[in-house]
N, C-alpha and C positions, 0 to 999 in steps of 0.2 A: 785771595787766591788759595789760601794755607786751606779755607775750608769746603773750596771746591774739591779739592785734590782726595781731604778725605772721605769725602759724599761718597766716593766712586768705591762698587764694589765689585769685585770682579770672583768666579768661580776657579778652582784650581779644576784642571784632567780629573786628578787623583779623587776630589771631595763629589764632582759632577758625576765619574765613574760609577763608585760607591750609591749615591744617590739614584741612579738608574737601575742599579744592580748589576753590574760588572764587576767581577774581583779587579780588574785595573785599568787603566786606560790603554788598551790593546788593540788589534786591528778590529775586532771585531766592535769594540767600542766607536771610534775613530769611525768606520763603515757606517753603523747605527745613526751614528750625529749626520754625514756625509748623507744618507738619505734623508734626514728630514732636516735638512738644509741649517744645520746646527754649528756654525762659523767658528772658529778659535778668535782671538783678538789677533788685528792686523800685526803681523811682526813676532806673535809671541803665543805658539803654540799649545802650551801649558796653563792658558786661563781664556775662560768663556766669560760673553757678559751673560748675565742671569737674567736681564731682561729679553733679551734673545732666546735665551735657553726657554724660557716659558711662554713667549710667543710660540714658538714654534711647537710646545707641545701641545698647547692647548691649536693650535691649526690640526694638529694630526689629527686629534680626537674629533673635531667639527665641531670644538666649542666659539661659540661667538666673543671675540675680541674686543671690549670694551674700555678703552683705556679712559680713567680720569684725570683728565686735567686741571680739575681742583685742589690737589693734594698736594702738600710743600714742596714733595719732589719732581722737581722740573724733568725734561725731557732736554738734555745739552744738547742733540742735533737739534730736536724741534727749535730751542731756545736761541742758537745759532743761527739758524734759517729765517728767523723774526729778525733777529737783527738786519742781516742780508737783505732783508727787503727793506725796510726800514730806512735804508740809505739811499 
């Protein structure tokens, strides 16, 4: 479990802000995400996932979404929901 825990990476406000080009995570930040449906993590304000974060940027632009499933990095909901069925 020690190495799932640290698989997970998650974006802060502050580093996402920045990235976007906001001097901070302000309303008008917070707005910005809020239209393009850019979630915080449930319970905890102050960190995005970045897999969300780049979904959703690449929808704005009308880039097509190609995720691969080849690659060592699993997908924990998808991977969850195999299970789920599985039973």
């Amino acid at each position: 479990m020690e190495h799932g825990v640290q698989a997970i990476r998650l974006v802060s406000s502050d580093d996402l802000a920045a990235a976007l080009g906001f001097a901070a995570p302000n309303d008008a930040f917070r707005g910005f995400c809020r239209a393009l449906g850019i979630t915080p993590v449930r319970r905890n304000p102050n960190f995005y996932d970045p897999k969300l974060v780049r979904a959703r940027l690449d929808q704005a632009q009308g880039l097509q979404v190609s995720i691969d499933r080849s690659c060592d990095e699993t997908d924990l909901v998808e991977a969850r929901r195999a299970r789920r069925a599985a039973q």
